[in-house]
C-alpha positions in Angstrom: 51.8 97.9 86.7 55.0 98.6 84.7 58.8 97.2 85.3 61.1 98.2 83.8 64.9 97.0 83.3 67.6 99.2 81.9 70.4 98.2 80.1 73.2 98.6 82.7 75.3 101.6 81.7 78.2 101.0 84.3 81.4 100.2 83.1 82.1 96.7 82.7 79.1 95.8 84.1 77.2 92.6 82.5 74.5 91.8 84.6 71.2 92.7 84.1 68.6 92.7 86.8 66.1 90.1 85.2 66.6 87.0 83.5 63.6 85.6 81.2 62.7 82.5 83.6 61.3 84.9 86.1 58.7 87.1 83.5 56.2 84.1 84.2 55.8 84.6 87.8 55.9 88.8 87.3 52.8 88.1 84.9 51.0 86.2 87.3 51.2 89.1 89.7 49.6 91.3 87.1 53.0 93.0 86.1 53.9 94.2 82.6 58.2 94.0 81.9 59.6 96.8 79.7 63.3 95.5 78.9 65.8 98.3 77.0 67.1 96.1 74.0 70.0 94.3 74.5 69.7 94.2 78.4 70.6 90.9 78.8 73.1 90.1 76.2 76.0 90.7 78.3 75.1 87.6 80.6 73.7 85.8 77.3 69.9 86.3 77.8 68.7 87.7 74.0 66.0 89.7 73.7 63.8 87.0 71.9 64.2 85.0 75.4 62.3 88.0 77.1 60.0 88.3 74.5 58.8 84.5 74.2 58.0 85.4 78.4 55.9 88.2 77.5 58.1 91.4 77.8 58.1 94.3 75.0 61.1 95.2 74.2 62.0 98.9 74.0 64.3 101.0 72.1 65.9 103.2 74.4 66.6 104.1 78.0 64.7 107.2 78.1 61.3 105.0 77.4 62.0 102.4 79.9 61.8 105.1 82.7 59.2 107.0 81.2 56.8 104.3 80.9 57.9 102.0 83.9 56.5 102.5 88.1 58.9 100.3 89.3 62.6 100.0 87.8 64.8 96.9 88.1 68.5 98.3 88.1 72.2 95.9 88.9 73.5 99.4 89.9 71.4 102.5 90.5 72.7 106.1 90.6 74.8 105.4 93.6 76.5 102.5 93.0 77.4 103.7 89.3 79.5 107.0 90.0 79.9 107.5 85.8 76.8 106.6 84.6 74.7 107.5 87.7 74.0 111.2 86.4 72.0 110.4 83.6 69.6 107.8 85.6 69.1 110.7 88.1 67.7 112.5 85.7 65.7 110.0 84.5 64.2 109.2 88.3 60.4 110.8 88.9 58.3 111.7 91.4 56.4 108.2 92.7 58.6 106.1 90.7 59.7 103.0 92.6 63.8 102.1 92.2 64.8 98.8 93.4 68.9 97.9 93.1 72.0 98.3 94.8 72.8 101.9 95.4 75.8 102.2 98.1 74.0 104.1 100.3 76.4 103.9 103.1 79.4 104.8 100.5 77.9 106.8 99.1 75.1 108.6 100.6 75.5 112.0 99.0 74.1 110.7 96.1 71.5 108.4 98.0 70.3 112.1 98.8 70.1 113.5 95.5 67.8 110.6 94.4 65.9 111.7 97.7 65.2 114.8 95.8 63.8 113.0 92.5 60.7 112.1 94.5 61.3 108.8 94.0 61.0 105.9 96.2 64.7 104.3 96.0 65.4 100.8 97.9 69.2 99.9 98.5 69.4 96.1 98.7 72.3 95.7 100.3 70.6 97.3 103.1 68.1 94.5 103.6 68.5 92.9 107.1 70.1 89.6 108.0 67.2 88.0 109.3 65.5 84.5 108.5 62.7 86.1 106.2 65.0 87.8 104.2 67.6 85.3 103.1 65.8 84.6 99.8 66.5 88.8 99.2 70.1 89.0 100.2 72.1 90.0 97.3 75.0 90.3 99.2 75.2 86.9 100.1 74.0 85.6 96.1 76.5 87.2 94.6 79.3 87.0 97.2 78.7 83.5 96.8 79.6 83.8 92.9 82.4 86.0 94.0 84.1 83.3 96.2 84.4 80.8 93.5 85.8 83.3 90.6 88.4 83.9 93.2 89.8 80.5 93.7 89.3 80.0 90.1 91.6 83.4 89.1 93.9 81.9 91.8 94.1 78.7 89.8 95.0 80.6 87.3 97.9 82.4 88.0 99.6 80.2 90.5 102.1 77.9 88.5 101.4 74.9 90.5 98.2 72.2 90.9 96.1 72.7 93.9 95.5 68.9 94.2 98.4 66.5 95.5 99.4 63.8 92.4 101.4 61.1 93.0 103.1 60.3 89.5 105.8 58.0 87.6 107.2 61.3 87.4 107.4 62.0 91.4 104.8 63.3 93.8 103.9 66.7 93.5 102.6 68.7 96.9 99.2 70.4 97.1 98.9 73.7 97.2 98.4 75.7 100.5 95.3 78.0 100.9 94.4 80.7 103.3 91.1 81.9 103.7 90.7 84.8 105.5 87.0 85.8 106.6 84.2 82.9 106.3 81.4 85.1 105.8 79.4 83.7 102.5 82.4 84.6 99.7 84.7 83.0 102.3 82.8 79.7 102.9 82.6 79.0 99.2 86.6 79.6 98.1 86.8 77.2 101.2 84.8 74.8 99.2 85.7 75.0 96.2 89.8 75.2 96.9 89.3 71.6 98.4 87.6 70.1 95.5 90.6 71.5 93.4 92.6 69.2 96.0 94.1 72.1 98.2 95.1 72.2 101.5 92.7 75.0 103.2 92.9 76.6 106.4 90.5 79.7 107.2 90.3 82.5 110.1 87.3 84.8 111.0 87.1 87.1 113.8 83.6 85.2 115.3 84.5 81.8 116.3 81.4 80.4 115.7 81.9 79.5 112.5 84.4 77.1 113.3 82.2 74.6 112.4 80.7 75.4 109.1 84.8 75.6 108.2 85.4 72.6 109.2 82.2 70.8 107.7 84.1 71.9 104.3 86.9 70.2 104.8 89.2 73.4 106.0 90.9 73.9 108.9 90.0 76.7 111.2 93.0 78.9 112.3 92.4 79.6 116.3 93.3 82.8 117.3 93.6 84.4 120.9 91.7 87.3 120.4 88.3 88.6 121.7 86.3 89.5 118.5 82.6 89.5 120.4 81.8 92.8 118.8 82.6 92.1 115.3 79.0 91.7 113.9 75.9 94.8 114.3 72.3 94.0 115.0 71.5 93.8 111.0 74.5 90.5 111.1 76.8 92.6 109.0 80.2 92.8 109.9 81.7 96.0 111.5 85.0 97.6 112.1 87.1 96.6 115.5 89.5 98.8 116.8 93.0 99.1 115.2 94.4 97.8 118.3 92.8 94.3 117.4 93.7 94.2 114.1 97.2 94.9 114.7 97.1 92.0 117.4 95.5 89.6 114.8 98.1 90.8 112.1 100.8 89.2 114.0 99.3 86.0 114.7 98.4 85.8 111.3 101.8 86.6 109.7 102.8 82.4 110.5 99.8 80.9 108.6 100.4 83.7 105.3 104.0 82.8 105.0 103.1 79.2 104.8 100.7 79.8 102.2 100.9 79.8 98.2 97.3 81.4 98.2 95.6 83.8 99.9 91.9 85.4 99.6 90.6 88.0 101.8 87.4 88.7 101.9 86.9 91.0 104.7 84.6 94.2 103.5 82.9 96.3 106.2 79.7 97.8 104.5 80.3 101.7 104.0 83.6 101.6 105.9 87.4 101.3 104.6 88.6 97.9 104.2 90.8 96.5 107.8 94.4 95.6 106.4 94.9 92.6 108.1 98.0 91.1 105.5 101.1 94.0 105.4 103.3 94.5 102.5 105.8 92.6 104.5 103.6 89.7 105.0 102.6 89.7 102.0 106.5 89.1 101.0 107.1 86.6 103.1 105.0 84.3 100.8 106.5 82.2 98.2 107.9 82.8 94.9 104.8 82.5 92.1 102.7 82.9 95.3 98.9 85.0 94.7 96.8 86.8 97.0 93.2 87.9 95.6 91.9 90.8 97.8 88.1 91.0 97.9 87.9 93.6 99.6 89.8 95.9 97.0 86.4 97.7 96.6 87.2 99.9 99.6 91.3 99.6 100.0 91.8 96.2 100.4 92.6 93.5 103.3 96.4 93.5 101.6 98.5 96.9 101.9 99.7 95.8 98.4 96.1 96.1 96.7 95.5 98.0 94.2 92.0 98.1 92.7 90.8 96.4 89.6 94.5 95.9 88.7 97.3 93.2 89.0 100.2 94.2 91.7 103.5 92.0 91.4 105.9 92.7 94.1 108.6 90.5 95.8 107.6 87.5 93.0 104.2 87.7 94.5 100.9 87.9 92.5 98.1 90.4 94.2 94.9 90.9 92.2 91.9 93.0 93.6 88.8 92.7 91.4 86.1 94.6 92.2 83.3 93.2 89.6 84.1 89.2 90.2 80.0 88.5 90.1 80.2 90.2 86.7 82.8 88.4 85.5 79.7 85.3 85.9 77.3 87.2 84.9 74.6 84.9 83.8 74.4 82.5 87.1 75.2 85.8 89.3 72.1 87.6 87.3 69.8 85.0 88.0 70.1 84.9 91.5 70.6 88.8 91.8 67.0 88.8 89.7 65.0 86.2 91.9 66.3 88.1 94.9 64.6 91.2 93.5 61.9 89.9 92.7 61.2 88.1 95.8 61.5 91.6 97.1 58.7 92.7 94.7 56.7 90.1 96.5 56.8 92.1 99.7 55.1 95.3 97.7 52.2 93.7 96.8 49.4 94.0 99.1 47.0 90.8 99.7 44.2 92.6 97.1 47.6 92.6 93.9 47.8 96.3 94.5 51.7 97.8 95.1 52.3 98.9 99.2 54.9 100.0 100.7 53.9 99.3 104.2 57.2 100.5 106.4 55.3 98.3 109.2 57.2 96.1 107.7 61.4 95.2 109.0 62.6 94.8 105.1 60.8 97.2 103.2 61.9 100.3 106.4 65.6 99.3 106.8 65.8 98.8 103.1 64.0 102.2 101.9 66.3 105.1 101.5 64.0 107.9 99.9 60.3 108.4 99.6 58.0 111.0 98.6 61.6 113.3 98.5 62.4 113.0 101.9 65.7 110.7 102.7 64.1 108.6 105.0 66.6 105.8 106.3 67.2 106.6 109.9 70.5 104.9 109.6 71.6 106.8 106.7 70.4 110.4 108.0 72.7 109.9 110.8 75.6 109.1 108.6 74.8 112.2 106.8 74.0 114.5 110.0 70.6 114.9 109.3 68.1 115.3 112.2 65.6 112.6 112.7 61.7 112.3 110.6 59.2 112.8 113.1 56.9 109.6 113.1 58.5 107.8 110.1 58.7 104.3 110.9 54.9 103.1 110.8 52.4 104.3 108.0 51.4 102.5 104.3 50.8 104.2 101.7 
């Protein structure tokens, strides 16, 4: 069997979707890799690297889909609005896509590659469960996204994080806020204490109290019953305004205190909760920064503005939207051995590829097959009546 990996034609996008390390273990499983020249370059893999593992290297894009069954992609058509088009195009009938696509964002488009005939599988759509944390490109390259974060908050703010005590007087740490401790959260936690910052953290489910904690932050307690704030798939989902508004308010205290604050609160397919107002937002400190993960979809600050800087009221507010690009080569090779894990789960015990919906990972992540739109989840989002006898077959 064929793979091939595009060039990433997004803008600004520098990851690419496999690194060299990983050709070895593709070869083993009786896979031939078809790399586009020049797809790794970006996150500093040369073509000669793919090469020396065994890949041929092609000249354009056009030959890498026409020659590959299965197709690695960063971003496929729906998760790359401008460049999406021309990969639709591209798409054929029993071709297998494996990437992100925003199908709950964007599941208009999730539909059109539907109509390709090929079989598309959204990635973020793989479930939360033990067997599939070794396939969770959410949490790899939120992971990356959490330290850039504290790193561009370094940055601008024009103070140290850590305390120093000096012949030249003792300067204070600097006061981080943390707002969400899903995987992106957890790791600013960490890595603003090893800078030598003062961290305190909130999340909606109180149960991570402890994994806080074990980081050296310090969990902000609030009076507010959150039990509904996760789905069955252990993605987070939206709560009423009622409850946001409540935890504004008690929030408002710890922000003000604060010379940094990083949101990281993104519901998958939804808007983004606001949970710091403008006005909170001034109550912060002069030279003071707030880096909104969540810019994506609107932001967790009223202020955000995507992929640009805001200053207002002497306060700093960035909201990036490509921070696991900005690292691509680390956040390529995990996004890479995530995919190909997931490879591992089409290959039948004989070598041969099968998608065998039987199985949790391969149905929940499986948007389109055979030009049908197949996701349950997503034909409800889009109105669509249910398949008839869908959810059990191999082919």
């Amino acid at each position: 069997m064929k793979i091939g990996v595009p060039r990433e034609n997004h803008a600004g996008e520098r990851r690419v979707a496999l690194v060299p390390g990983l050709l070895p273990a593709l070869s083993k499983a009786g896979a031939e890799v078809l790399l586009e020249a020049g797809a790794g370059l970006s996150a500093g893999y040369r073509d000669g690297a793919y090469e020396e593992k065994g890949a041929r290297i092609l000249s354009s894009r056009d030959e890498v889909f026409k020659e590959a069954e299965i197709v690695f992609q960063v971003r496929t058509a729906g998760a790359n609005p401008e460049g999406g088009a021309t990969d639709l195009a591209l798409y054929r009938k029993g071709q297998i896509v494996i990437g992100t696509a925003d199908p709950l964002g964007n599941a208009s488009t999730a539909q059109a590659a539907a109509e390709t005939g090929a079989t598309l599988f959204a990635m973020e759509l793989v479930p939360r469960i033990t067997r599939a944390q070794n396939m969770d490109i959410l949490s790899s390259q939120a992971l990356v996204a959490g330290y850039k974060a504290v790193v561009l908050a370094a940055d601008r703010l024009p103070r140290l994080f850590s305390m120093e005590m000096t012949a030249a007087g003792t300067l204070a740490p600097a006061r981080v806020f943390v707002i969400g401790a899903g995987v992106a959260g957890l790791k600013a936690i960490a890595t603003a204490k090893r800078l030598g910052a003062i961290v305190h953290a909130y999340d909606v489910r109180p149960a991570v109290k402890e994994q806080v904690e074990s980081l050296g932050g310090k969990f902000v307690e609030l009076d507010l019953d959150a039990s509904e704030a996760e789905d069955k798939g252990g993605y987070a989902k939206a709560l009423g305004e009622d409850f946001y508004r409540k935890q504004r308010e008690v929030m408002g205290r710890v922000v003000a205190e604060s010379q940094v604050v990083i949101t990281t609160a993104a519901i998958p397919g939804k808007p983004s909760p606001v949970l710091v107002t403008a006005e909170m937002a001034r109550s912060m400190a002069e030279g003071s920064v707030i880096v909104d993960l969540a810019a994506e979809r609107g932001g967790n600050c009223e202020l955000t503005r995507a992929d640009e800087v805001v200053e207002d009221s002497g306060v700093t507010i960035l909201g990036p939207t490509d921070l696991a690009s900005q690292m691509a080569h680390h956040a390529s090779q995990m996004y890479a051995k995530n995919l190909v894990n997931f490879f591992g789960l089409l290959l039948g015990k004989d070598g041969q590829l099968t998608v065998d919906t039987s199985d949790e990972i391969i149905r929940e992540t499986m948007t389109s097959r055979d030009g049908e739109f197949v996701n349950p989840r997503l034909r409800e989002l889009l109105s669509l009546p249910p398949l008839a006898g869908a959810n059990h077959e191999e082919a």
